[in-house]
C-alpha positions in Angstrom: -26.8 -5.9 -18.7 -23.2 -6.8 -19.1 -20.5 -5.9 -16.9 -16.6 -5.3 -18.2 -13.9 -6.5 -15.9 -9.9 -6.3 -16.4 -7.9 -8.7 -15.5 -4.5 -7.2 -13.7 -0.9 -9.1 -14.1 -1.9 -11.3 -11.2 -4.8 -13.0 -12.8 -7.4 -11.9 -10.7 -10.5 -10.0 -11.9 -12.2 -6.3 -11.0 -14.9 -4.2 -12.6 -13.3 -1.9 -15.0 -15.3 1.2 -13.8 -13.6 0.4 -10.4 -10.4 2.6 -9.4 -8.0 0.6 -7.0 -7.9 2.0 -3.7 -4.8 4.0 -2.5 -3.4 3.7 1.4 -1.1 6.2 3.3 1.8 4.3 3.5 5.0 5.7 3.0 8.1 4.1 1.4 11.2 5.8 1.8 13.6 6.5 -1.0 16.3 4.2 0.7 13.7 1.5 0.9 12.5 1.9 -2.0 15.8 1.3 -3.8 16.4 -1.8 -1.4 13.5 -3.3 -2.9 13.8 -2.7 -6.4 17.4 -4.2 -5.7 16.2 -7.3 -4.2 13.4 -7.8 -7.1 16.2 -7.3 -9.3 18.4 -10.3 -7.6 15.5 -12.5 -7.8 14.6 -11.6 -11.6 11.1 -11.1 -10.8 9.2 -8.1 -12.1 6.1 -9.3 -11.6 6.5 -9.0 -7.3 5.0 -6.1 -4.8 6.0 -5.2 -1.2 2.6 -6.4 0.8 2.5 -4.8 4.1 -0.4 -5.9 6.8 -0.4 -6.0 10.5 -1.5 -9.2 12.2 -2.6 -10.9 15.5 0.6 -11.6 17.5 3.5 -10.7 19.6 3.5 -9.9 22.9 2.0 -6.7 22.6 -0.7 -8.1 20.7 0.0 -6.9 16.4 2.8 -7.7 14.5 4.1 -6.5 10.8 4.8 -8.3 8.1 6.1 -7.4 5.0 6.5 -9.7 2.3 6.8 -10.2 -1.3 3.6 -10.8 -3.3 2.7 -11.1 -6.7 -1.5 -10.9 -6.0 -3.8 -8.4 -5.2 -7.0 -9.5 -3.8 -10.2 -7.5 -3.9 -9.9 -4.6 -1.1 -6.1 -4.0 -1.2 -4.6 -0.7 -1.6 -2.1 -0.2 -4.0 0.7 2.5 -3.7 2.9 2.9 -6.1 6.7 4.8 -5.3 8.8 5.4 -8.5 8.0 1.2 -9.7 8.0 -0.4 -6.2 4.2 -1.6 -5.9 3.0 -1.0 -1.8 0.0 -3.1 -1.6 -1.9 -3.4 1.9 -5.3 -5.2 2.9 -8.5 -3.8 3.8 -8.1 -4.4 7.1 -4.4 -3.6 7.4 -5.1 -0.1 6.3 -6.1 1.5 9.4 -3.5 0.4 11.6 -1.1 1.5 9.7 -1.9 5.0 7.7 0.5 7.7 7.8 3.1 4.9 8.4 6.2 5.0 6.7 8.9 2.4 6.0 12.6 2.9 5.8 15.7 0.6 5.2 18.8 0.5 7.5 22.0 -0.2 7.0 24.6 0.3 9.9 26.8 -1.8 11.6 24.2 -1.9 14.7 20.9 -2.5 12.1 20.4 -3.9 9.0 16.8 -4.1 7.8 13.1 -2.3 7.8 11.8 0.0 9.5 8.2 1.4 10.2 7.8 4.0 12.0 3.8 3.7 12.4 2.2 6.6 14.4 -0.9 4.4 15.0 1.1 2.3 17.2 0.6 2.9 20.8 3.4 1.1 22.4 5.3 -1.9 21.5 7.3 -4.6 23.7 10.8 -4.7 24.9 12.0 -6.5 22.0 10.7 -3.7 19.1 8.3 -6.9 16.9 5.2 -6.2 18.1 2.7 -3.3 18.8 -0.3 -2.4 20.3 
């Protein structure tokens, strides 16, 4: 018995009967557009937006969103108009129905995620519980 696998732009392998998991995260259009702009000042095509939640802060999880050009075995993949979402297994959870937005006022200039899974989060707005 033989088994077919694909190998995806990253260079990692998955069974090609295997459909890649979706998440509920949602990008805004604003945020969207800011990261397609920032791939485009870097000249890389080849990046994602990797969102996962993580031990820390002082209300005990913290985001982080990064650029990453893998996807590992159990990510989710998203895609919003050709900005690649990706999040880990154990991300997922914490943050479905989630949805990130970019700012750009005089008092804030960044992202956002406005996570209904979150509880409660600490004086300073970085971390959740």
């Amino acid at each position: 018995m033989s088994t077919t696998t694909n190998e995806n732009s990253a260079g990692t392998t998955a069974p090609a009967d295997e459909e890649q998991a979706t998440h509920e995260v949602k990008l805004t259009d604003v945020a969207a557009g800011k990261v397609r702009s920032l791939l485009e000042q870097e000249g890389r095509t080849d990046l994602r937006l990797r969102v996962a939640v993580q031990p820390g802060g002082c209300s005990g999880l913290i985001y982080q969103l990064y650029f990453d050009e893998r996807i590992l075995d159990g990510d989710a993949v998203r895609d919003y108009d050709g900005v690649e979402v990706v999040v880990d297994k154990m991300s997922v959870p914490y943050l479905s129905g989630a949805s990130i937005d970019f700012e750009d006022t005089i008092a804030k200039q960044g992202f956002t995620i406005d996570n209904p899974n979150a509880g409660g989060s600490c004086a300073c707005g970085d971390s959740f519980h």
